[in-house]
C-alpha positions in Angstrom: 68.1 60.8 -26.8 68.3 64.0 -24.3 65.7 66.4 -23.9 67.8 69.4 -25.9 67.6 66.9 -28.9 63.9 65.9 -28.3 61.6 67.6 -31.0 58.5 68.9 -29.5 55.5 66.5 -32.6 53.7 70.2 -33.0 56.5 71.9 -33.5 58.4 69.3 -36.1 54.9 69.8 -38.1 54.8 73.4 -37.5 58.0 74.0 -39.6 57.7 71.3 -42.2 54.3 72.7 -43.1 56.6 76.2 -43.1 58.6 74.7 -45.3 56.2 73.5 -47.0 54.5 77.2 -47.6 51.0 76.4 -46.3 49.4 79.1 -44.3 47.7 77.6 -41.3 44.3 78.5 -43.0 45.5 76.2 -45.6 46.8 73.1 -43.8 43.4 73.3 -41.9 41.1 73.3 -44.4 43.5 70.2 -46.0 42.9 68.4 -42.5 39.3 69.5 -42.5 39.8 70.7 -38.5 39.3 74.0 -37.3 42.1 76.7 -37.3 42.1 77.0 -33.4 42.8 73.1 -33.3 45.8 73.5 -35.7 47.5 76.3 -34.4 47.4 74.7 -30.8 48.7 71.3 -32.3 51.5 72.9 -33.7 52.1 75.3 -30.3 52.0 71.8 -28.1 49.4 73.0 -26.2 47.4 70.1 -25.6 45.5 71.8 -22.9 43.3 73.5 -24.9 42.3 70.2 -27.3 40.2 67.1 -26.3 41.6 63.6 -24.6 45.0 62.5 -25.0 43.5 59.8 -27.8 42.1 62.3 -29.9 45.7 64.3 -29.8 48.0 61.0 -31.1 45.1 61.1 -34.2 45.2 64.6 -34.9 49.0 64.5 -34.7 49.4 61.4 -36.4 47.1 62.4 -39.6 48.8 66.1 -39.3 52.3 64.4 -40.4 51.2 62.3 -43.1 49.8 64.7 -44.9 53.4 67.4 -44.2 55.0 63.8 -45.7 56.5 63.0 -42.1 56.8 59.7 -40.2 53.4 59.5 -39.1 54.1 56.3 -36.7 57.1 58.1 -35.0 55.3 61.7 -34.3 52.7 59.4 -33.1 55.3 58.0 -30.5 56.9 60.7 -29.4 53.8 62.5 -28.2 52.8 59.2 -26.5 56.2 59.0 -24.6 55.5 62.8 -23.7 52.3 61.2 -21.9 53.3 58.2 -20.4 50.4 56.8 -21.6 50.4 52.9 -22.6 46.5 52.8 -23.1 46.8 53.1 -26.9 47.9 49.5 -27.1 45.9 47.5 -24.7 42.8 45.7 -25.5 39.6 47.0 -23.9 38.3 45.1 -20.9 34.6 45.0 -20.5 33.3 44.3 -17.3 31.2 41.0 -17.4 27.7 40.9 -16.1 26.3 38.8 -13.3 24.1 36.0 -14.7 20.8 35.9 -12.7 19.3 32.8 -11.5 16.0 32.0 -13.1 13.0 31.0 -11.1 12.9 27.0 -12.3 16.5 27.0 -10.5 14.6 27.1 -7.0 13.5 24.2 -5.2 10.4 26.4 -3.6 9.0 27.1 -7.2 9.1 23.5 -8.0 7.2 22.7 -4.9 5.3 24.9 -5.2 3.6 24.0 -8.9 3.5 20.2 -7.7 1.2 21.8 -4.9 -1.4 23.8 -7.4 -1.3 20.5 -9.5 -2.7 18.5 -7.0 -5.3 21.0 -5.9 -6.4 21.6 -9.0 -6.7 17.9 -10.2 -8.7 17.4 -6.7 -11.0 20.2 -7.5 -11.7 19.1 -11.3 -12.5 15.3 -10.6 -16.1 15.4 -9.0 -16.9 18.2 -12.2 -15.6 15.7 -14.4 -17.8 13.0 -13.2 -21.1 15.2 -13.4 -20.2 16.3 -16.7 -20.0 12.8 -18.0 -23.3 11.9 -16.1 -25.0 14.6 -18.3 -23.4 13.4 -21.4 -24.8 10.6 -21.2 -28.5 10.9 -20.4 -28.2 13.7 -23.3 -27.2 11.4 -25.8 -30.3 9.4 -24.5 -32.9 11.7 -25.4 -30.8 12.8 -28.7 -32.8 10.3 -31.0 -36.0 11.0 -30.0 -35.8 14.4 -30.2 -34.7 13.6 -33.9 -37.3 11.9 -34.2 -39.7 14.5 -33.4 -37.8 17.2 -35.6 -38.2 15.1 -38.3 -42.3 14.8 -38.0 -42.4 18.4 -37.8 -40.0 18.9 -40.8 -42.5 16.8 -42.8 -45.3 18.6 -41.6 -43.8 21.6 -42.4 -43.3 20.8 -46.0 -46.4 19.7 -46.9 -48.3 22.8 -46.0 -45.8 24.6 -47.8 -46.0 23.0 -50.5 -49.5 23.8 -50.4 -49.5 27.1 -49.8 -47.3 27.5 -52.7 -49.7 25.5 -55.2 -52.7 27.7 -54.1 -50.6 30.8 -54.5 -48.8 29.4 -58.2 -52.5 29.4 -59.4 -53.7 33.1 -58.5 -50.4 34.6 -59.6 -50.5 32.9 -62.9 -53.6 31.7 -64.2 -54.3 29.3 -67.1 -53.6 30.7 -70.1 -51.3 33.9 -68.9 -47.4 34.0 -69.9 -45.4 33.2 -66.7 -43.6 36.8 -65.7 -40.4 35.3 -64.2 -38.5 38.2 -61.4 -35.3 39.3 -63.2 -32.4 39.4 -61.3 -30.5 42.8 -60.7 -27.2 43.5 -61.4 -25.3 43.6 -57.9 -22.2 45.8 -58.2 -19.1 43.9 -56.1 -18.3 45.3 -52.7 -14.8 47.4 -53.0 -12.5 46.3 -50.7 -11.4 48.3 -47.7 -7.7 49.8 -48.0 -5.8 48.3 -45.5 -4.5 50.8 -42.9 -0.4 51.3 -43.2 1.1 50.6 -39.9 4.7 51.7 -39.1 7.1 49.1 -38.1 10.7 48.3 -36.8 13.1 46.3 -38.2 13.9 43.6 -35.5 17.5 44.3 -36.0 17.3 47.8 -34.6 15.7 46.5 -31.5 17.3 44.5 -28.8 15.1 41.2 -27.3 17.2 41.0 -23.8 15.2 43.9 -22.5 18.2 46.5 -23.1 18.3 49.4 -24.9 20.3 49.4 -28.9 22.2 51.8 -30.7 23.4 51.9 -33.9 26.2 53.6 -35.1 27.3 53.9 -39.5 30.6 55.3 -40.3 31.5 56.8 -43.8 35.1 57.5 -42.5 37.5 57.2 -40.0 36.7 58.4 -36.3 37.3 57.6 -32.7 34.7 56.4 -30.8 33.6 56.2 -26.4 30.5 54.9 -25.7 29.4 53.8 -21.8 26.2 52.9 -20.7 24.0 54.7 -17.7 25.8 51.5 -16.1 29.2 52.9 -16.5 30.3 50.1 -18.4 32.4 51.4 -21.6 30.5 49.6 -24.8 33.1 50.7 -27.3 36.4 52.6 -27.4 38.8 53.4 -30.1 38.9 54.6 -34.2 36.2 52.7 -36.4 37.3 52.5 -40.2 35.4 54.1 -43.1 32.3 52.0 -43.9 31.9 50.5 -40.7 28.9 50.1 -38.2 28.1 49.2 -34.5 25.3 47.7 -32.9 25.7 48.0 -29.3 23.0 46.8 -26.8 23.3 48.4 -22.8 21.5 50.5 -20.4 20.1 54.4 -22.0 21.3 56.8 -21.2 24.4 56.4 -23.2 27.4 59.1 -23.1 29.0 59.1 -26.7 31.8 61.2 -27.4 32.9 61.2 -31.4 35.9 62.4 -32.6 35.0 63.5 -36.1 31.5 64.3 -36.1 31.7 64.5 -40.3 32.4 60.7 -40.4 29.0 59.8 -38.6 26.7 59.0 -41.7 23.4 57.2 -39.5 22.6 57.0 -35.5 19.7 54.6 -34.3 18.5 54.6 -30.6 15.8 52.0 -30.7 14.9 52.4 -33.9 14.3 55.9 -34.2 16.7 58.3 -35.7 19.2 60.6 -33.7 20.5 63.9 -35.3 24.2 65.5 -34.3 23.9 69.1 -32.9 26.9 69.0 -35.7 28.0 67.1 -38.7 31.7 69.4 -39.4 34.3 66.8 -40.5 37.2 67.2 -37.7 34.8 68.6 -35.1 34.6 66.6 -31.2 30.8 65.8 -30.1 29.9 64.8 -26.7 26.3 63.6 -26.5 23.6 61.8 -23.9 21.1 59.7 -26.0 18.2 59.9 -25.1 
């Protein structure tokens, strides 16, 4: 095909939707993108939209809706690029594992060393201890024994003193006034206090930071860590959600800020400076 045959993809849609007799107010309230967006879409003046990525899905959702070949207007702006990114799978950089401490001789030698010091140190306690034991459990019975006298003792003149007291209270003859108990009303429990907690999901246990992402339609996701490493990249389907775990701060960039429904950081709730269906957010979280 040469170049004088080659159809510019915003100009093909620019003249179906012409044909079509849309205004361009119309056809961008149908794409739910803003009119600026749709006029330079159909001028091919890519300079004034977002990345390259974000073009092909504007383009490509542009000529399905004019009734176009969405795969091949999709194409033709990627062959104007030279891009072959679309298609290859994303390549995460793997993280170094670090060696843990019981991987090192030193540490092992180390704990056999405070073992033996501290059995040496504990051995002559041990045998004082045991020395005490057992002249305690000597005197143990008499001691009993002596308890025991005293408890008798004890009983008896109690028992006495309760006689002598029976008669004065009530003397012979007189009705016995037994004490009559009062009603005790039941102690009301204490509310307990409500204590706000996580959901372990929405929190990451390797010491990183998680965020949560819920889609209720289509958009195209990049999300890098303060690391640099990208997380996620590429268009997540209606009803979808991703947990990622990595280094705060994270740079997301969204390409339909409409289609983000929920945003987690740790468990706390994140709000878009925008929720316009069609519009491009670029945030730092925190």
């Amino acid at each position: 095909m040469s170049e004088d045959m080659v159809v510019l993809p915003g100009e093909r849609c620019r003249k179906a939707r012409e044909a079509m007799g849309w205004t361009p107010a119309e056809a961008a309230k149908r794409m739910h993108l803003s009119q600026t967006y749709l006029l330079a879409l159909e001028a091919d003046d890519y300079e004034r939209l977002p990345e390259a990525t974000f073009v092909k899905g504007y383009l490509k959702n542009y000529a399905r809706l004019l009734g176009l070949p969405a795969d091949e207007v999709a194409n033709t702006f990627q062959q104007m690029v030279n891009e072959d990114a679309f298609n290859k799978p994303l390549e995460l950089p793997s993280m170094p594992l670090k060696r843990g401490l019981l991987s090192r001789p030193w540490v092992w030698i180390v704990l056999v060393l405070l073992v033996v010091v501290i059995g040496l140190l504990a051995w002559p306690e041990g045998r004082e201890d045991a020395a005490v034991v057992e002249e305690s459990t000597q005197q143990e019975p008499l001691a009993s024994q002596a308890s025991d006298d005293e408890a008798a003792e004890l009983t008896d003149s109690v028992d006495d003193r309760s006689g002598a007291e029976a008669d004065q209270v009530f003397p012979e003859g007189s009705e016995e006034m037994l004490p009559v108990d009062e009603p005790v009303e039941p102690a009301q429990p204490e509310p307990e206090a409500e204590v706000g907690t996580v959901a372990p999901s929405m929190l990451a246990d390797n010491g990183l930071d998680r965020l949560i992402l819920a889609f209720s339609a289509n958009c195209w996701v990049q999300i890098t860590d303060a690391s640099g490493r990208t997380l996620r990249q590429g268009e997540q389907q209606a009803g979808a959600s991703l947990q990622l775990d990595g280094q705060a701060p994270f740079n997301v960039t969204l390409g339909n800020a409409g289609a983000v429904s929920d945003i987690h950081l740790n468990g706390e709730a994140v709000t878009l400076p925008t929720d316009s269906p069609g519009k491009v957010v670029r945030i730092t979280l925190p």
